[in-house]
Every structure is written in C-alpha cells, then in structure tokens.
mmCIF file as Biopython writes it, N, C-alpha, C and O atoms, coordinates in Angstrom:
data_model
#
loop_
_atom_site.group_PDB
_atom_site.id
_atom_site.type_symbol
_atom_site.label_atom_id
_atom_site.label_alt_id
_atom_site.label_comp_id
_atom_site.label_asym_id
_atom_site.label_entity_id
_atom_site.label_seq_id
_atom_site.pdbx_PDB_ins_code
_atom_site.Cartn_x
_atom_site.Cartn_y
_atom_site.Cartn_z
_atom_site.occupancy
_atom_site.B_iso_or_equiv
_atom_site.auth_seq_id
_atom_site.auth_asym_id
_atom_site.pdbx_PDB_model_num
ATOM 1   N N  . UNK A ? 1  ? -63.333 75.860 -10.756 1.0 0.0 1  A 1 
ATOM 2   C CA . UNK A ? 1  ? -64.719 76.089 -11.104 1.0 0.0 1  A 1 
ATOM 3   C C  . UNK A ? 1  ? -65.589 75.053 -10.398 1.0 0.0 1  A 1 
ATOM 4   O O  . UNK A ? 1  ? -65.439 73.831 -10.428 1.0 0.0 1  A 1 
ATOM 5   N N  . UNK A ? 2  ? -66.397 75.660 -9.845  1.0 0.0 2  A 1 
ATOM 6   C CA . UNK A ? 2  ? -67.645 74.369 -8.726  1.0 0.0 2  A 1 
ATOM 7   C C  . UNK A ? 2  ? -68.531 74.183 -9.779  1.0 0.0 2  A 1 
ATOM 8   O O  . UNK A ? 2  ? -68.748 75.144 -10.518 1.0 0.0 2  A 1 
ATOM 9   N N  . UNK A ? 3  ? -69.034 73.215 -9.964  1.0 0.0 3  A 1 
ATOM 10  C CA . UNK A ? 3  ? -70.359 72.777 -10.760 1.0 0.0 3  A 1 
ATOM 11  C C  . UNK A ? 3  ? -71.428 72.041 -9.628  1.0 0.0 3  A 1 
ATOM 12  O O  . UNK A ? 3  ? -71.283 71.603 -8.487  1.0 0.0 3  A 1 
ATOM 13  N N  . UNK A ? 4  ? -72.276 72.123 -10.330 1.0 0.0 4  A 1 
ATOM 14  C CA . UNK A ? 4  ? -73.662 71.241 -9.902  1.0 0.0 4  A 1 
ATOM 15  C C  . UNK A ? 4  ? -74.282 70.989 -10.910 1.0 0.0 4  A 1 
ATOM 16  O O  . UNK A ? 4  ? -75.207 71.631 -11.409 1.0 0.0 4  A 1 
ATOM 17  N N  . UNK A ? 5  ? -73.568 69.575 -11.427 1.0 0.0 5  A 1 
ATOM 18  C CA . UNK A ? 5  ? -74.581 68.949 -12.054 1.0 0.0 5  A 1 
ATOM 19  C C  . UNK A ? 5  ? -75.941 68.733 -11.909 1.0 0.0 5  A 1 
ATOM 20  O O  . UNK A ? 5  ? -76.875 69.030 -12.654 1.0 0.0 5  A 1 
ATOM 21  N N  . UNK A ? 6  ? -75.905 68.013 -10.536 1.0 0.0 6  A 1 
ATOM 22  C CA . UNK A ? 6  ? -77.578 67.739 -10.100 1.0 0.0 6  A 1 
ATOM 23  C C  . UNK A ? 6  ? -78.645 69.178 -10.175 1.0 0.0 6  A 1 
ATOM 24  O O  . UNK A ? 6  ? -79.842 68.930 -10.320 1.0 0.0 6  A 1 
ATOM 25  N N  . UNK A ? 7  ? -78.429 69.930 -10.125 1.0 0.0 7  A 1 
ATOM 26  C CA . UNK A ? 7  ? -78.980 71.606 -10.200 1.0 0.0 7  A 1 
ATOM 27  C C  . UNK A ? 7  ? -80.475 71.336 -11.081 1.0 0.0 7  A 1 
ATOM 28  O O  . UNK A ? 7  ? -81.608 71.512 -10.632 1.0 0.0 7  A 1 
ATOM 29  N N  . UNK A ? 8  ? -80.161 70.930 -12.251 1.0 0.0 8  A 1 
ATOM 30  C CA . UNK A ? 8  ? -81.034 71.222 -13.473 1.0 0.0 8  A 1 
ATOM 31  C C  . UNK A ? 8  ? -81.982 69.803 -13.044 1.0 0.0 8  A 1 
ATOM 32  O O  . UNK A ? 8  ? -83.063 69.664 -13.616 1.0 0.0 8  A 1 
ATOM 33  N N  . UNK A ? 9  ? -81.595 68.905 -12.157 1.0 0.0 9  A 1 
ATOM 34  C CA . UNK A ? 9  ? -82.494 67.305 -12.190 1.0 0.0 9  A 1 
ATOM 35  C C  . UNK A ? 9  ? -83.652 67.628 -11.528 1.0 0.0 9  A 1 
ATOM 36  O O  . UNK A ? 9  ? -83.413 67.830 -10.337 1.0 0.0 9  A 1 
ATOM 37  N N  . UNK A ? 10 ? -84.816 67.758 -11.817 1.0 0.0 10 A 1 
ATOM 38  C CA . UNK A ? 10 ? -86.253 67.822 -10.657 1.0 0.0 10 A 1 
ATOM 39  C C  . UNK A ? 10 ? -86.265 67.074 -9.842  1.0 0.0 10 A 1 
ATOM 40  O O  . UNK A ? 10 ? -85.934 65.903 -10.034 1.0 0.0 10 A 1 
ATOM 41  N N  . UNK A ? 11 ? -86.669 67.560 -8.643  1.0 0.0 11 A 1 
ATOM 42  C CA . UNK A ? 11 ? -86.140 67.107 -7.702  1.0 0.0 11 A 1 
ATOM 43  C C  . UNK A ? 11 ? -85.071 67.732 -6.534  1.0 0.0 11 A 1 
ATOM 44  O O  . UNK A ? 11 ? -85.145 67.853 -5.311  1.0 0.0 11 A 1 
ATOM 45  N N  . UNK A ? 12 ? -84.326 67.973 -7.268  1.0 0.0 12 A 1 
ATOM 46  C CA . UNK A ? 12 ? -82.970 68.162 -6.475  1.0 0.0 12 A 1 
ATOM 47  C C  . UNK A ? 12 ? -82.892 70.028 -5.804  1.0 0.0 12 A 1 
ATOM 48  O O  . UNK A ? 12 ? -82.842 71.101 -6.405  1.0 0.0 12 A 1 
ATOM 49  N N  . UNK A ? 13 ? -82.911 69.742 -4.604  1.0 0.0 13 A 1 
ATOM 50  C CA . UNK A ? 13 ? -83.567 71.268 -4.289  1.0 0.0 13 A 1 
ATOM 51  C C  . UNK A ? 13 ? -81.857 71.910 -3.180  1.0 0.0 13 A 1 
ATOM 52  O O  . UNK A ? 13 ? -81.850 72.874 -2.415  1.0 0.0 13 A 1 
ATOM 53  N N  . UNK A ? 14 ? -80.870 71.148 -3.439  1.0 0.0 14 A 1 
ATOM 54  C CA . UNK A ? 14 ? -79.614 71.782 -2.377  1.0 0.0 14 A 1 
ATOM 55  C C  . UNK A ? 14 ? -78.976 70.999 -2.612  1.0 0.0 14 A 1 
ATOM 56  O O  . UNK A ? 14 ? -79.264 70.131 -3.436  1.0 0.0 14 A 1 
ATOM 57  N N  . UNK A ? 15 ? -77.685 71.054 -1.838  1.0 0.0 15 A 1 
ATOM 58  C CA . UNK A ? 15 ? -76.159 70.532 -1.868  1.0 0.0 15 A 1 
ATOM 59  C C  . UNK A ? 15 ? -75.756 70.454 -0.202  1.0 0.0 15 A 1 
ATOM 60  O O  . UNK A ? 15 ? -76.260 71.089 0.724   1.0 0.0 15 A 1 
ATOM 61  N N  . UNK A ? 16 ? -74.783 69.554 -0.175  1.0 0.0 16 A 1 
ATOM 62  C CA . UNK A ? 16 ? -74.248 68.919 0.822   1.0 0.0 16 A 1 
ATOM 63  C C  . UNK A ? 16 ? -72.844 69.685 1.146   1.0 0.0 16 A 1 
ATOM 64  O O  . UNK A ? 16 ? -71.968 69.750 0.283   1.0 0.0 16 A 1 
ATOM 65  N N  . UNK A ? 17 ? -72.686 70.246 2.410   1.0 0.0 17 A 1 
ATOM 66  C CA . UNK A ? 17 ? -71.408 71.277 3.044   1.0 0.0 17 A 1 
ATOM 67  C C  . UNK A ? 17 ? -70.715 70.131 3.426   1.0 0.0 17 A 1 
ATOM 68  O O  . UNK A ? 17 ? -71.111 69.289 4.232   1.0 0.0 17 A 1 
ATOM 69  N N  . UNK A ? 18 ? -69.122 70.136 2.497   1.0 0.0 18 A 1 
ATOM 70  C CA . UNK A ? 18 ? -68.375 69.059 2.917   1.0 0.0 18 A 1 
ATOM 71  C C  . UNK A ? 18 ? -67.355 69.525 3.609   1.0 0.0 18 A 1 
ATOM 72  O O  . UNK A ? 18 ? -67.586 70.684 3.952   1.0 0.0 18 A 1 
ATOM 73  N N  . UNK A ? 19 ? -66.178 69.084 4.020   1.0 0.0 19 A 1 
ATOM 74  C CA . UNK A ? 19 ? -64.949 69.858 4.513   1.0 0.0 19 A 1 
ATOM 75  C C  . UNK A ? 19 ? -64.238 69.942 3.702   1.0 0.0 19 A 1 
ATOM 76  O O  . UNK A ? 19 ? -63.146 69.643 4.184   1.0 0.0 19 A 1 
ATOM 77  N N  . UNK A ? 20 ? -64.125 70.193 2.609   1.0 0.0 20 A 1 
ATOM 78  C CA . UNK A ? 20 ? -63.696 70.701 1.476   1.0 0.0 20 A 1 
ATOM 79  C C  . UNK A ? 20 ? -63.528 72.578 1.683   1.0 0.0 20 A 1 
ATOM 80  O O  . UNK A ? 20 ? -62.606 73.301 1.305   1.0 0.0 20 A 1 
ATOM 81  N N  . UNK A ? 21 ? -65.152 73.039 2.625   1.0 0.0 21 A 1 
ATOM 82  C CA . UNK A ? 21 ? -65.386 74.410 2.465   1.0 0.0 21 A 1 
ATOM 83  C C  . UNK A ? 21 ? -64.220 74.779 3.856   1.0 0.0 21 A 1 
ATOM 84  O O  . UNK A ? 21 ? -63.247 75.471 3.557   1.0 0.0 21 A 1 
ATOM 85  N N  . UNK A ? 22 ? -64.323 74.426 4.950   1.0 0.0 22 A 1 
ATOM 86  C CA . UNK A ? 22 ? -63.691 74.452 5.970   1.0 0.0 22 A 1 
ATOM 87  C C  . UNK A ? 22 ? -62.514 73.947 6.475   1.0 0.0 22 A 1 
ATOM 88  O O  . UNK A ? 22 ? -61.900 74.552 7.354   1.0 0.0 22 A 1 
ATOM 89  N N  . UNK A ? 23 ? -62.050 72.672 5.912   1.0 0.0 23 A 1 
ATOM 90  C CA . UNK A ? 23 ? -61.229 72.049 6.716   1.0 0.0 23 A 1 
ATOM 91  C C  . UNK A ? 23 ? -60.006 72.953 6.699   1.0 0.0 23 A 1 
ATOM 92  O O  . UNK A ? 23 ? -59.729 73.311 7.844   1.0 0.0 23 A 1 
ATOM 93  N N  . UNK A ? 24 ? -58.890 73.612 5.444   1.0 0.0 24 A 1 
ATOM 94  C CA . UNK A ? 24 ? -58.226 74.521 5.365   1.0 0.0 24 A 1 
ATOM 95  C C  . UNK A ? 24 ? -58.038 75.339 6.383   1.0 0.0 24 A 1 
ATOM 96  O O  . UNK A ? 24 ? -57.182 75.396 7.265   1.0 0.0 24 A 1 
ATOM 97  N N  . UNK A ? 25 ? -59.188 76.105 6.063   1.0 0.0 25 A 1 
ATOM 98  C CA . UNK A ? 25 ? -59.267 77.098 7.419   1.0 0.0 25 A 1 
ATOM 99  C C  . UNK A ? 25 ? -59.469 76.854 9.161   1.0 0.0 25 A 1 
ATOM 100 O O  . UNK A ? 25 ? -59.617 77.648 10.091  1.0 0.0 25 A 1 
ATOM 101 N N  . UNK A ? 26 ? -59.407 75.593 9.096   1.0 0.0 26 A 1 
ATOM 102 C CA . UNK A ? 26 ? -59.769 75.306 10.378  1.0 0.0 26 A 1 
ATOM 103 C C  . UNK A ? 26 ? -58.265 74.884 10.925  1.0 0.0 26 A 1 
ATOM 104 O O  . UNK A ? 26 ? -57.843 75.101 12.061  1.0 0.0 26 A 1 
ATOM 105 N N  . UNK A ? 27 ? -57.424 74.105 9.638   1.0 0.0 27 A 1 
ATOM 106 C CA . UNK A ? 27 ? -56.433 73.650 10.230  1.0 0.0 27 A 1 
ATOM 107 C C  . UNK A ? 27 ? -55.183 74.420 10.362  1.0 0.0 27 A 1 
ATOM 108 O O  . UNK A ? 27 ? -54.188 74.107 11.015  1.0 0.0 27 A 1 
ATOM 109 N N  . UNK A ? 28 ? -55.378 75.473 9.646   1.0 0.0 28 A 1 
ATOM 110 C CA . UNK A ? 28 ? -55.005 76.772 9.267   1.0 0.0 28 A 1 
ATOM 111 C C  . UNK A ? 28 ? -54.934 77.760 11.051  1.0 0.0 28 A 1 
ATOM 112 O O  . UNK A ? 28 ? -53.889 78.124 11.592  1.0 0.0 28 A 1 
ATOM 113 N N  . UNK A ? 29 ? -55.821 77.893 11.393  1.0 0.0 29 A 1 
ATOM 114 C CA . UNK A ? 29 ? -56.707 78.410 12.497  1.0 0.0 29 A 1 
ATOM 115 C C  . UNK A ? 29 ? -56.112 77.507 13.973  1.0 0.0 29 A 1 
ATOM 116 O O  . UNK A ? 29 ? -55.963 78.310 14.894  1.0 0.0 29 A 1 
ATOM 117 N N  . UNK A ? 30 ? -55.775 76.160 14.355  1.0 0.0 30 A 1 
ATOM 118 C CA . UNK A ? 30 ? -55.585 75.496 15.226  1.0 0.0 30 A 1 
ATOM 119 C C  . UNK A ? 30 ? -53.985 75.346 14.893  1.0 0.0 30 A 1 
ATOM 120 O O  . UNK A ? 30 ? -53.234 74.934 15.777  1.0 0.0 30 A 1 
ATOM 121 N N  . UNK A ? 31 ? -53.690 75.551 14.126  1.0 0.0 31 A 1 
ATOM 122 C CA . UNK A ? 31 ? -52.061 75.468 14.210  1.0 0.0 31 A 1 
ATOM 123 C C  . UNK A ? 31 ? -51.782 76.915 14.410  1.0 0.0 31 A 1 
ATOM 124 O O  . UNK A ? 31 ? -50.601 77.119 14.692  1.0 0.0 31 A 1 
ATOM 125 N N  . UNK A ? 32 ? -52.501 77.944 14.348  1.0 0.0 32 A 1 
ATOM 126 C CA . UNK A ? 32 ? -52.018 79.220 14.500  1.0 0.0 32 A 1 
ATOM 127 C C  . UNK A ? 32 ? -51.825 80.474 13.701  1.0 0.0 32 A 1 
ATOM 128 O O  . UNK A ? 32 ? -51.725 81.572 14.249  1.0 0.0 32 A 1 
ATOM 129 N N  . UNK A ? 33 ? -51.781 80.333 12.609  1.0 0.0 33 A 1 
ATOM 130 C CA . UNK A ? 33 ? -50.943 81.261 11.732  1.0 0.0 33 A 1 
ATOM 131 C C  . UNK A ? 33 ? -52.643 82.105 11.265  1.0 0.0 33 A 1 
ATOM 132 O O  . UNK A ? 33 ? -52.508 83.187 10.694  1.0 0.0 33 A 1 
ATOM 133 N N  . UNK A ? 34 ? -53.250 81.905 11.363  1.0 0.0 34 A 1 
ATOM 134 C CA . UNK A ? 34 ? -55.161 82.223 10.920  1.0 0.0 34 A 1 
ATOM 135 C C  . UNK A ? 34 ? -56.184 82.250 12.572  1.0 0.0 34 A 1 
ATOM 136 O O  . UNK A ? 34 ? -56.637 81.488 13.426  1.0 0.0 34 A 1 
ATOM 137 N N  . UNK A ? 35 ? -56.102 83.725 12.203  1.0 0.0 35 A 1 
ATOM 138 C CA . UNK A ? 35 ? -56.769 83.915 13.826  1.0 0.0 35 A 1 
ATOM 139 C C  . UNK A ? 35 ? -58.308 83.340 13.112  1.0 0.0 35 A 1 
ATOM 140 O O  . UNK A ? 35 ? -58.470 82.715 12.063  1.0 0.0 35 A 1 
ATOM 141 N N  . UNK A ? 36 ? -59.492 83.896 14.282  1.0 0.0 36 A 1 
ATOM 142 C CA . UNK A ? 36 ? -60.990 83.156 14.423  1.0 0.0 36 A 1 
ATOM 143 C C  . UNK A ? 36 ? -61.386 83.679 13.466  1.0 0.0 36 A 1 
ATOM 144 O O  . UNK A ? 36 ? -61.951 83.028 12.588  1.0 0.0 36 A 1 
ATOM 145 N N  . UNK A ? 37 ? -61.181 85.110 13.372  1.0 0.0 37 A 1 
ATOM 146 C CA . UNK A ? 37 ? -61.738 85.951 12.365  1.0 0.0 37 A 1 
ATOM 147 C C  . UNK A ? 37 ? -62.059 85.647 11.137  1.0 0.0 37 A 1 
ATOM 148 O O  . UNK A ? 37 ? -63.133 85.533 10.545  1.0 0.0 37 A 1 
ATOM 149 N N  . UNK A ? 38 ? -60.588 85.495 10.745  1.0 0.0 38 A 1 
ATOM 150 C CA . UNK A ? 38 ? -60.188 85.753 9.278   1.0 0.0 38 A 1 
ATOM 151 C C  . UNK A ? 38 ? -60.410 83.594 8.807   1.0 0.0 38 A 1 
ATOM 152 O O  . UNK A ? 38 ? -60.818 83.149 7.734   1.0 0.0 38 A 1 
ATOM 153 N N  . UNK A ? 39 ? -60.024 82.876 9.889   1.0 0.0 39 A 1 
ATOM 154 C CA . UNK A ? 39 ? -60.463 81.379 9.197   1.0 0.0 39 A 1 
ATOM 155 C C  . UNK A ? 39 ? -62.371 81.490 9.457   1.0 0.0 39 A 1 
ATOM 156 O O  . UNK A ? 39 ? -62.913 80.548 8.879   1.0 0.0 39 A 1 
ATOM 157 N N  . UNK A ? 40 ? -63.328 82.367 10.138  1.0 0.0 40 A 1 
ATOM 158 C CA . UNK A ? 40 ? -64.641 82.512 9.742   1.0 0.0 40 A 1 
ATOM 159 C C  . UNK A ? 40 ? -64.501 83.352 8.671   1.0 0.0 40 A 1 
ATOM 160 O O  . UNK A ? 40 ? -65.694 83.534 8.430   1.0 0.0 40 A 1 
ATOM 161 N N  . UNK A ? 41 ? -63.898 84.014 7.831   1.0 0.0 41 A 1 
ATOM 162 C CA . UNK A ? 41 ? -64.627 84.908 6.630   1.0 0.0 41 A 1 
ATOM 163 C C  . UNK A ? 41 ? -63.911 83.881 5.755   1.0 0.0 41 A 1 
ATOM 164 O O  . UNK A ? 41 ? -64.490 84.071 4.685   1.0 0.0 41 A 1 
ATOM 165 N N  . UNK A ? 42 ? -63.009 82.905 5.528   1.0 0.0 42 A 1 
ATOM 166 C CA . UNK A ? 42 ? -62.893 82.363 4.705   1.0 0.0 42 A 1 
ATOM 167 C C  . UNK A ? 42 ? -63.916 80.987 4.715   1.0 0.0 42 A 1 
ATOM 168 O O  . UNK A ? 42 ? -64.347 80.338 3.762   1.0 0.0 42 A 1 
ATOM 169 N N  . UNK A ? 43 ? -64.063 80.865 5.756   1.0 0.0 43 A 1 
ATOM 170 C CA . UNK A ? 43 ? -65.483 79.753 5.432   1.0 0.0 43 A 1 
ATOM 171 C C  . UNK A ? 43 ? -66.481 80.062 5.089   1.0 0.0 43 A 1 
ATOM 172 O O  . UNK A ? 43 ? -67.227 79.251 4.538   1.0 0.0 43 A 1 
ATOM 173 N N  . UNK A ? 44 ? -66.905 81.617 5.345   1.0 0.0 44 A 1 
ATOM 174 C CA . UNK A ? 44 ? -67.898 81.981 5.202   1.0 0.0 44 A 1 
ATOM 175 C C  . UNK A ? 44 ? -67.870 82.317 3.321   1.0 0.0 44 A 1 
ATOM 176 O O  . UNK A ? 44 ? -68.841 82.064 2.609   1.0 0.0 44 A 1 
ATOM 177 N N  . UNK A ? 45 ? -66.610 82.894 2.815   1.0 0.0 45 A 1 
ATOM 178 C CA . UNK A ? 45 ? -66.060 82.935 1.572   1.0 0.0 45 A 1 
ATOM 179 C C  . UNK A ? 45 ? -66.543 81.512 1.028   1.0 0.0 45 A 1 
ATOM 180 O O  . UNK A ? 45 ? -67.682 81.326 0.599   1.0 0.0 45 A 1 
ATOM 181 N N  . UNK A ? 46 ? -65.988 80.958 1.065   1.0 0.0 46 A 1 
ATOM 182 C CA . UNK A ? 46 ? -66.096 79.610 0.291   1.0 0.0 46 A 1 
ATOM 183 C C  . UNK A ? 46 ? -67.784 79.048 0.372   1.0 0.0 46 A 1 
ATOM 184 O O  . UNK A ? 46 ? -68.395 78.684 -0.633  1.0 0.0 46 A 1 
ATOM 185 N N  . UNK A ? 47 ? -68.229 79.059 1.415   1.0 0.0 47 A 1 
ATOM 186 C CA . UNK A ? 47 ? -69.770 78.680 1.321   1.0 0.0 47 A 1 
ATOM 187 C C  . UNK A ? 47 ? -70.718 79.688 0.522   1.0 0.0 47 A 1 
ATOM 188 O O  . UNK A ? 47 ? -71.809 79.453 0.002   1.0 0.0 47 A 1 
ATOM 189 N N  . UNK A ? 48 ? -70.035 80.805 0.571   1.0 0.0 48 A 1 
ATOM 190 C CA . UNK A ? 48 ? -71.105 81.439 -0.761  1.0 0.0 48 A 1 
ATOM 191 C C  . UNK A ? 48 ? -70.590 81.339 -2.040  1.0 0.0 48 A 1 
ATOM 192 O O  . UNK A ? 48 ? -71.465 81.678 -2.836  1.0 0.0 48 A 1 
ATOM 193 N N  . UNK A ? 49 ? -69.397 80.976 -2.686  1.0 0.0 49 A 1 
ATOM 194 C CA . UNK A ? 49 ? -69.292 80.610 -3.448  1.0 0.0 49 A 1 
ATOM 195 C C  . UNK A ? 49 ? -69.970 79.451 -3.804  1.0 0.0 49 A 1 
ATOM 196 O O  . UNK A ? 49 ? -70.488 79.525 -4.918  1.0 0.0 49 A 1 
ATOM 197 N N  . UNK A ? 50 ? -70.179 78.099 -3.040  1.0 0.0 50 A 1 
ATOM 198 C CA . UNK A ? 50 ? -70.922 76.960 -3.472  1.0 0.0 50 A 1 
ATOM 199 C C  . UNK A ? 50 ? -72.573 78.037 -3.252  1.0 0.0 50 A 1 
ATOM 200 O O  . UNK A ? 50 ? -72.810 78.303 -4.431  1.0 0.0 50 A 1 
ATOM 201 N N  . UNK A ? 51 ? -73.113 78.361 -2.854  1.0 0.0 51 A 1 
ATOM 202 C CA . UNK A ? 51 ? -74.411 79.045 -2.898  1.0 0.0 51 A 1 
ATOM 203 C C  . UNK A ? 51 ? -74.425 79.819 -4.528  1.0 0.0 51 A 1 
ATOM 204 O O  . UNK A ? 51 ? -75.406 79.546 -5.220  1.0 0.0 51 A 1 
ATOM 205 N N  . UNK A ? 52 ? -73.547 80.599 -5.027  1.0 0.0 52 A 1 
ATOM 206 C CA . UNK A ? 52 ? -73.566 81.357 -6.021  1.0 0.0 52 A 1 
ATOM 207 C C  . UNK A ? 52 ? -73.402 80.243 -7.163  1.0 0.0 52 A 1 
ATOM 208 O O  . UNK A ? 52 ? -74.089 80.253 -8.185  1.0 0.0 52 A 1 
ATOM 209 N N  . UNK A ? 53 ? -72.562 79.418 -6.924  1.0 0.0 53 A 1 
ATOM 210 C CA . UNK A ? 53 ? -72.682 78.038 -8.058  1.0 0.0 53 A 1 
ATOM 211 C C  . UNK A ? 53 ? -73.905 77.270 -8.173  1.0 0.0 53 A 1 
ATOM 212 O O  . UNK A ? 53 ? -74.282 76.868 -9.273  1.0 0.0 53 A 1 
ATOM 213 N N  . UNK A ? 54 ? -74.556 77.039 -7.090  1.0 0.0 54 A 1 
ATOM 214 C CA . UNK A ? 54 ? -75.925 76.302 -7.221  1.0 0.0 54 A 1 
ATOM 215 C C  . UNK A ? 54 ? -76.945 77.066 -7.919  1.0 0.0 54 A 1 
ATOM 216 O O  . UNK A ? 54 ? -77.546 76.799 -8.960  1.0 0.0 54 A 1 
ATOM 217 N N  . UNK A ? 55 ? -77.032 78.166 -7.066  1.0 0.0 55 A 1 
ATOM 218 C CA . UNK A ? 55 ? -77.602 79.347 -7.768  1.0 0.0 55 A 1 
ATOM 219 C C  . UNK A ? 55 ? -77.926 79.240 -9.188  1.0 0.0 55 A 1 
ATOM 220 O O  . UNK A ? 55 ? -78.908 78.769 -9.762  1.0 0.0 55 A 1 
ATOM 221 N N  . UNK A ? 56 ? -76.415 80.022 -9.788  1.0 0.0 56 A 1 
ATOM 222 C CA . UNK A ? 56 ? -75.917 79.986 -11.268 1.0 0.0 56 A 1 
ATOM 223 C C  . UNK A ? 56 ? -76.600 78.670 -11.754 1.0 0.0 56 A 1 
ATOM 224 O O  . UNK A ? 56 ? -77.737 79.028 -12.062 1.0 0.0 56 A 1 
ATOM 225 N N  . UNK A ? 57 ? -76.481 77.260 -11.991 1.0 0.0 57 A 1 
ATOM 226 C CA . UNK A ? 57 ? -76.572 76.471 -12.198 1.0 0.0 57 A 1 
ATOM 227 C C  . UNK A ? 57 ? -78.582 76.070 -12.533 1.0 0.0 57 A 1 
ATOM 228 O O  . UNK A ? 57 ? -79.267 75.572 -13.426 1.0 0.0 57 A 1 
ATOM 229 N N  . UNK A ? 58 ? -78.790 76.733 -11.055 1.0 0.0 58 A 1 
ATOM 230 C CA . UNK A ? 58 ? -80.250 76.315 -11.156 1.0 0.0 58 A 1 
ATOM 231 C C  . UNK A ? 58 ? -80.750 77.498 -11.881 1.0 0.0 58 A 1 
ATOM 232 O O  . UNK A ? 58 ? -81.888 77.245 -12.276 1.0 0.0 58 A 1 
ATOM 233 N N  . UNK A ? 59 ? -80.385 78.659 -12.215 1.0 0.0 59 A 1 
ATOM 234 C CA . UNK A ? 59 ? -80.846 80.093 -12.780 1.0 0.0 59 A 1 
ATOM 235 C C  . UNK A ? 59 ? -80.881 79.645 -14.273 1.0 0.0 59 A 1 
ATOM 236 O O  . UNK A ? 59 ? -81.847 80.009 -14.942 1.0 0.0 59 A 1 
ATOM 237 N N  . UNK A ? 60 ? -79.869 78.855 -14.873 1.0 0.0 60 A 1 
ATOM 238 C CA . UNK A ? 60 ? -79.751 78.670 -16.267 1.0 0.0 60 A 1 
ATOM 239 C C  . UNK A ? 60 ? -80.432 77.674 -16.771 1.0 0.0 60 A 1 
ATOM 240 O O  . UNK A ? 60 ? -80.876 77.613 -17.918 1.0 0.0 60 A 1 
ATOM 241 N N  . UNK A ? 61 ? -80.542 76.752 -15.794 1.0 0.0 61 A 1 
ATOM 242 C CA . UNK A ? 61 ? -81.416 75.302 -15.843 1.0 0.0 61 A 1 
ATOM 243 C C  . UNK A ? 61 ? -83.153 75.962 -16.351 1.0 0.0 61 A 1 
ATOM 244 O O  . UNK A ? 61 ? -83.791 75.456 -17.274 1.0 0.0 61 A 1 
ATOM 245 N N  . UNK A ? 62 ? -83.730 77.338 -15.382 1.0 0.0 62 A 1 
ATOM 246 C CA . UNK A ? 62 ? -84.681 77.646 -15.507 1.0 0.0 62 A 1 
ATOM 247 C C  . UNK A ? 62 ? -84.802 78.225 -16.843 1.0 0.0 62 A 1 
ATOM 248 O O  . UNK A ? 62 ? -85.725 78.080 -17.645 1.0 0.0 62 A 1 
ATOM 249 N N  . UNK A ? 63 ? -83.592 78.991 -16.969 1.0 0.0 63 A 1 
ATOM 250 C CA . UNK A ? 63 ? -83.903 79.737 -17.758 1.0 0.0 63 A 1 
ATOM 251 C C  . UNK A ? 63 ? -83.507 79.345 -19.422 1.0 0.0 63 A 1 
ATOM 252 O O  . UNK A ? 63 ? -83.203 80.102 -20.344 1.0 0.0 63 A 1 
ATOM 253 N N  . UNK A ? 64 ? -83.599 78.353 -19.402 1.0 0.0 64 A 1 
ATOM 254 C CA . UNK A ? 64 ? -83.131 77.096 -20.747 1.0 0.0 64 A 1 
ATOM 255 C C  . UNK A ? 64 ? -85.019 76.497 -20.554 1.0 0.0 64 A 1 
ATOM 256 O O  . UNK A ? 64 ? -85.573 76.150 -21.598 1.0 0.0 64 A 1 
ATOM 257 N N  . UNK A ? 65 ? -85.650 76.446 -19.527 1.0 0.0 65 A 1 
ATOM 258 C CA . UNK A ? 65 ? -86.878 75.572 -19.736 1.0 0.0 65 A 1 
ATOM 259 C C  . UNK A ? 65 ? -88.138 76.492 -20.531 1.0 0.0 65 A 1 
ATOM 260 O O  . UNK A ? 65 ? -89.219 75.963 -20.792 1.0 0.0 65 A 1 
#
C-alpha cells in the first residue's frame, strides 16, 4: 500500500519519482529477460499507481475539509 502522508499538509502540491518506480524494470530489461516494451508499461504501471495514491490521498484530505 503507497501512502502520502504529506498529501493533506498545505502546501504540498506533488511527490518525488524515485527508483523504487523503475529500477526493477530497468534491471530486469538490461540483463534481458524484459524486452523495452513490457519494462516501459511496467514503469509506466507503477507511476500511476503513485499518481492514483496521491490522488486518493489528496481527494479525502479535501473531502474531510
């Protein structure tokens, strides 16, 4: 489960893309076994998941004010 705490703090308007979202797939991808394709839809996977968590996070924050 991703959280964002900071979400609900004023102020705080995004989040920071770590290699947490990519590195997997990249190393995945350069050793071989994960063509270009499929290690881009899993990065691309994982970065909307952190988008749908911030999201979520800031949606409830609003919707609690």
């Amino acid at each position: 489960m991703i959280r964002f705490s900071a979400a609900p703090v004023s102020g705080y308007i995004g989040f920071a893309v770590g290699r947490t979202i990519w590195e997997d797939a990249l190393r995945e991808h350069v050793a071989g076994p994960l063509g270009a394709t499929a290690a881009s839809r899993r990065i691309a996977h994982q970065y909307r998941r952190m988008i749908n968590a911030y999201a979520a996070a800031a949606d409830a924050t609003a919707a609690a004010a």
